[in-house]
N, C-alpha and C positions, 0 to 999 in steps of 0.2 A: 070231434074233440071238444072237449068241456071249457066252459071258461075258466079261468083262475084270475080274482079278483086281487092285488094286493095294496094293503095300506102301510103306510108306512111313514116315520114320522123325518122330517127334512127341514134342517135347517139351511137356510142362506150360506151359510158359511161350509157347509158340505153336501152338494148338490147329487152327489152318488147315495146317500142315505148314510145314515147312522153307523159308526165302524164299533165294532166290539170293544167295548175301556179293557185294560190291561188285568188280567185277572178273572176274567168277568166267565161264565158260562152260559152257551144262549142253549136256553129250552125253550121247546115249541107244547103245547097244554093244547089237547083236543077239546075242541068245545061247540056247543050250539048255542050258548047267549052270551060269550064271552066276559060271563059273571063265575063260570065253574068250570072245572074236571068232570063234563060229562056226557062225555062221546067217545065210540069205538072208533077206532082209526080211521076205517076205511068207509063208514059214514059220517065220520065229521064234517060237516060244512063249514067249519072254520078254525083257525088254529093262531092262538096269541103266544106273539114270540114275545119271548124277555130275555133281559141281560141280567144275570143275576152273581152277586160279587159275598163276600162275607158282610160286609156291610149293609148289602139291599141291594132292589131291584129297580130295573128302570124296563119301562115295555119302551119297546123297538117297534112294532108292527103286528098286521093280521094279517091272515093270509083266507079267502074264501073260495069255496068251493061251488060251484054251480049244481053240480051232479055227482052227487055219490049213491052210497050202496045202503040196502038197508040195514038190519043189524041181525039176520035173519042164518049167518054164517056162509050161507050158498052165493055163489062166486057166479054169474051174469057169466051166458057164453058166446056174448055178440060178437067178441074177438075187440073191445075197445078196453084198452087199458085205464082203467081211475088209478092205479094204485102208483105207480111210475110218477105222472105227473103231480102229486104229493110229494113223494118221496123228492122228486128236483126242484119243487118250492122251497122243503125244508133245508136244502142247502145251507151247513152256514152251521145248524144248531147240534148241538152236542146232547141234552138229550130230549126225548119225546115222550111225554104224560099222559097215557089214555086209557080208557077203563079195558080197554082189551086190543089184543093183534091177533091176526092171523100167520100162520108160522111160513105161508108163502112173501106176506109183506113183511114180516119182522125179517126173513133174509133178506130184501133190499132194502130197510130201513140199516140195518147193520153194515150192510157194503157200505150203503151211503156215507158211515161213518158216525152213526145216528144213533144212539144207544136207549131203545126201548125200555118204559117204564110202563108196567100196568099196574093200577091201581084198582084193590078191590071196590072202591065205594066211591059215588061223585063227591067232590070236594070243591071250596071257595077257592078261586085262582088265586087269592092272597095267601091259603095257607099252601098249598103247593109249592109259593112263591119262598115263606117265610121257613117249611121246612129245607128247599134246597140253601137256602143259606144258612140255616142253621147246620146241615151235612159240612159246608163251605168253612166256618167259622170252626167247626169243633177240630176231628180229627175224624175225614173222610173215612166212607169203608174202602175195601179193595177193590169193587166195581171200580166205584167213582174217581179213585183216584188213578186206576189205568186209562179212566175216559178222558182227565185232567192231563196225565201224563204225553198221551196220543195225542190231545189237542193242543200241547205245548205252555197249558194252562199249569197255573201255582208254581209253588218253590221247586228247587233240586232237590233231587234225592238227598242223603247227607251222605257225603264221603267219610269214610274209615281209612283211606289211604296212610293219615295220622298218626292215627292209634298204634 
């Protein structure tokens, strides 16, 4: 079994770890120097969770990886799962930022509740950061706001009941 290292930021005053602010959407960003967007899922050794709200972001945590895969697409057949134990770290974040998935993990990243995002190009964790709030702040597409809606995040729908 691989280790799974996680950091995570704690205050005195909440001893379980940092709770989601009201509003807020936690994305998980695959990364190797936790300066960018750039790692495929199921080798990424590390992955910086944020709280991201229309106003800004606050980072919550890392999560690292001992032993992943390469980027090589071919799937290791020693019978040990890496991709499981990712997937139940990520607990928690609504979506996941990586430059590629594999369509066996994007099905358990999706159970999980976990809404895959690939991105064609590495990019700086701030604009990751700065486009999801900007998604936040304008008017969501239809993905995002089923993945909002599903995780109990933003406004109600508007009733026409009224009218």
């Amino acid at each position: 079994m691989s280790a799974v290292r996680r950091l995570q930021l704690v205050t005195t005053d909440e001893p379980s770890g940092p709770e989601r602010p009201a509003g807020a959407v936690r994305i998980a960003i695959a990364t190797r120097d936790m300066k960018g967007l750039n790692a495929h899922f199921g080798s990424a050794p590390k992955f910086a969770i944020y709280d991201v709200t229309k106003d800004g972001a606050t980072f919550v945590g890392a999560i690292a990886f001992d032993d992943t895969s390469d980027e090589s697409g071919a799937h290791k057949t020693d019978g040990e799962d890496k991709i499981g134990p990712k997937v139940e770290a990520l607990t928690g974040c609504h979506l996941l930022f990586c430059l590629a998935i594999g369509g066996p993990s994007a099905a358990k990243v999706v159970s999980a509740k976990i809404h895959p995002i690939k991105v064609p190009q590495p990019s700086p964790i701030e604009e990751v950061l700065e486009r999801t709030r900007a998604m936040l702040a304008g008017s969501p597409p239809p993905w995002l706001r089923k993945v909002l809606a599903e995780a109990g995040i933003g406004a109600a729908k508007p009733s026409f009941e009224d009218d």
